[in-house]
ZABA-365617 format. One line per 5 residues: number of its first residue (from 1); their letters; for each residue x, y, z of N, C-alpha, C, O. Coordinates in steps of 0.1 Angstrom, whole numbers. Atoms other than C-alpha are relative to their C-alpha. Layout:
residues N
NUM) A) X:Y:Z:X:Y:Z:X:Y:Z:X:Y:Z  ...
//
This chain:
residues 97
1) XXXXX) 14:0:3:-299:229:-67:-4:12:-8:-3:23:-4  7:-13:11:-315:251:-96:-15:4:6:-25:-1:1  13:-5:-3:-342:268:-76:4:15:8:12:15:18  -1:-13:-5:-341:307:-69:-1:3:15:-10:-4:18  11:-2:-15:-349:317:-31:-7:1:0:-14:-7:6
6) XXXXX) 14:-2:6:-377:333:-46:-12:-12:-2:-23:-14:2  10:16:0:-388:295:-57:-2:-5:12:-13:-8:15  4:6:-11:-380:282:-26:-7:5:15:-12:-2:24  16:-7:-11:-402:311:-3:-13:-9:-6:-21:-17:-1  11:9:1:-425:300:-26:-9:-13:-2:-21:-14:-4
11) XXXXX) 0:10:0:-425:265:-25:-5:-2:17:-16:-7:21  -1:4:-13:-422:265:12:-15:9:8:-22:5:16  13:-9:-3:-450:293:18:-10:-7:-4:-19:-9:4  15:5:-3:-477:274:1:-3:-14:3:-13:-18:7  2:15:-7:-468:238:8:-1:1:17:-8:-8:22
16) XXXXX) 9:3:-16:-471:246:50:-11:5:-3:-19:-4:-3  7:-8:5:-495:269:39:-14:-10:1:-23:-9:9  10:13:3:-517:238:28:2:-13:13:-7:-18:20  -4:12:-8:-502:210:50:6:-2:16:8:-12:23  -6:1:-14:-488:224:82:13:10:1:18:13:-10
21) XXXXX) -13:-4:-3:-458:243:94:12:-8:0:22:-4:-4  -12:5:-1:-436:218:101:1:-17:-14:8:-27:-14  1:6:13:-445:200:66:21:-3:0:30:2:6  -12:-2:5:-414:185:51:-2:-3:-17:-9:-10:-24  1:2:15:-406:191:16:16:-3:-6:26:-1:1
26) XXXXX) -13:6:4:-376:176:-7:-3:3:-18:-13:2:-25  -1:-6:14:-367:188:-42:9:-11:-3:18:-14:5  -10:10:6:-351:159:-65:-6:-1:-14:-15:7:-18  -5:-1:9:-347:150:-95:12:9:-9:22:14:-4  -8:-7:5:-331:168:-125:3:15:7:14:19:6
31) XXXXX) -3:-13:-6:-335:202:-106:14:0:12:18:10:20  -10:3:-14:-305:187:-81:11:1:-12:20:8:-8  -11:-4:14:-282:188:-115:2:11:-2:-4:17:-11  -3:-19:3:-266:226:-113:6:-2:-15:5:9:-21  -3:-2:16:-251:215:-154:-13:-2:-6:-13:2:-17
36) XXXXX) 11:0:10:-287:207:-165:-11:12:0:-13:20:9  10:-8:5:-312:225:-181:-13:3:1:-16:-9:0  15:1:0:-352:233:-179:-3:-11:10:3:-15:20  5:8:-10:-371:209:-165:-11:-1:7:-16:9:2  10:0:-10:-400:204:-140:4:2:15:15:-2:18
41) XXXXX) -7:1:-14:-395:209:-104:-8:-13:7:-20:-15:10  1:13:-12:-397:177:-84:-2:1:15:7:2:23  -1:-3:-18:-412:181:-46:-10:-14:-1:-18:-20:-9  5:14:-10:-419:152:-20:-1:8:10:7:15:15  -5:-8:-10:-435:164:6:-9:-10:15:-18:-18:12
46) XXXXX) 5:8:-11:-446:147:42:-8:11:7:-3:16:17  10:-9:-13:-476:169:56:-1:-2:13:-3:-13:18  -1:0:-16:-475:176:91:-17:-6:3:-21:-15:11  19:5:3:-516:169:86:-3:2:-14:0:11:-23  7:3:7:-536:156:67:-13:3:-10:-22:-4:-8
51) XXXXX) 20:-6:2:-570:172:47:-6:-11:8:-3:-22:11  7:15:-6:-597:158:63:-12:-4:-9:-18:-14:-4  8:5:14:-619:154:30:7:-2:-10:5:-14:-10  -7:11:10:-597:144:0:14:7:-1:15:18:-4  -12:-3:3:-562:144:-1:1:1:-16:10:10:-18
56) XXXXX) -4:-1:15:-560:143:-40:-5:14:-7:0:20:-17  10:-14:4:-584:176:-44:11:7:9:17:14:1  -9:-9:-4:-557:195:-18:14:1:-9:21:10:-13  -18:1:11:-524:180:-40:-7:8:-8:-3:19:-5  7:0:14:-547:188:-73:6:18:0:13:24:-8
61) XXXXX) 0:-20:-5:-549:230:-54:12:7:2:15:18:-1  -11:-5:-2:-516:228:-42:10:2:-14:17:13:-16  -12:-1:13:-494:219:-78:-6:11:-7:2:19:-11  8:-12:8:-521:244:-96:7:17:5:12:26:-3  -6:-9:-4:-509:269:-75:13:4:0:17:15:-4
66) XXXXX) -15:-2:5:-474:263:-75:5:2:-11:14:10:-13  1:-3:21:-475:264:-115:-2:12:-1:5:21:-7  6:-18:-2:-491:295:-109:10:9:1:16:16:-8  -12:-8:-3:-466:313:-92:13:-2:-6:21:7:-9  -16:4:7:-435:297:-105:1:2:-13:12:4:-19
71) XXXXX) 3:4:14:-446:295:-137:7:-10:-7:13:-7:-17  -6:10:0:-433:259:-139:-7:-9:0:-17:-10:6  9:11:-6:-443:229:-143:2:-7:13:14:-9:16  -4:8:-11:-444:209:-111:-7:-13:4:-19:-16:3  5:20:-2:-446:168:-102:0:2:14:11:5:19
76) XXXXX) 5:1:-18:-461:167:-63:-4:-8:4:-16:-10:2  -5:15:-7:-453:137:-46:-8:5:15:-2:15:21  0:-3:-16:-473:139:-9:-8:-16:3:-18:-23:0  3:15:-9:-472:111:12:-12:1:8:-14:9:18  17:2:-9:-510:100:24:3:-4:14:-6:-2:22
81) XXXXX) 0:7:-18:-494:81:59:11:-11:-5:20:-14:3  -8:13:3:-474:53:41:6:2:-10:-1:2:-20  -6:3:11:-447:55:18:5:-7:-10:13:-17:-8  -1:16:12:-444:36:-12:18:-2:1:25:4:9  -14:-3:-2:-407:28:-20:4:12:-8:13:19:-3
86) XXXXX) -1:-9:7:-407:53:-46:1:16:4:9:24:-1  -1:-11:-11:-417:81:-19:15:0:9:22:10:11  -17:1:-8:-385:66:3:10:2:-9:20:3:-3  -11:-2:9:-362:71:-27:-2:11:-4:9:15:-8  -2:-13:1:-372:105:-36:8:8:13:16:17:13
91) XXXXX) -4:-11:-7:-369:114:-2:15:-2:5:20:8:11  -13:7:-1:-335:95:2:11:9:-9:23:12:-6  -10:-1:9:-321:109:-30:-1:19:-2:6:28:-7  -1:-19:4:-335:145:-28:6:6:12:12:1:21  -4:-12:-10:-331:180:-9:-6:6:7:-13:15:4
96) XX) 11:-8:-8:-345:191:19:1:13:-6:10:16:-14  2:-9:6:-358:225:14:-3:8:15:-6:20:15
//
């Protein structure tokens, strides 16, 4: 997996941070390829809770932030209660973190 420790404190610090302690997060796509290159970071993440006013305005706070610090772009996948199949195949095919 191409992500520093550094990335993954920070990954893991503000995704419970926002969503819970025992949040689960999963890194997939190309960032799971140790011969490729650049890229976006790919996280799926299953919040332990919920916001209780809009889930889309906390994702929106959370990837802003992650961009921020990482200085990366980042694609942030969080499952609202029901996963699409698309959500089961990230989290199938990626890395826990």
């Amino acid at each position: 997996m191409r992500l520093s420790p550094e990335a993954t404190t920070i990954i893991r610090t503000l995704v419970r941070g926002r969503f819970g302690p025992d949040s689960g997060i999963w890194v997939f796509g190309s960032r799971l390829d140790d011969s490729a290159r650049g890229g976006d970071i790919d996280l799926y993440v299953e919040p332990q809770h919920l916001p209780g006013d809009n889930l889309f305005l906390a994702r929106s706070a959370l990837r802003r932030d992650l961009e921020r610090q990482l200085r990366q772009p980042v694609d942030l996948i969080v499952n609202p209660g029901h996963a699409s199949a698309f959500m089961l195949q990230a989290r199938e095919e990626g890395q826990p973190l």
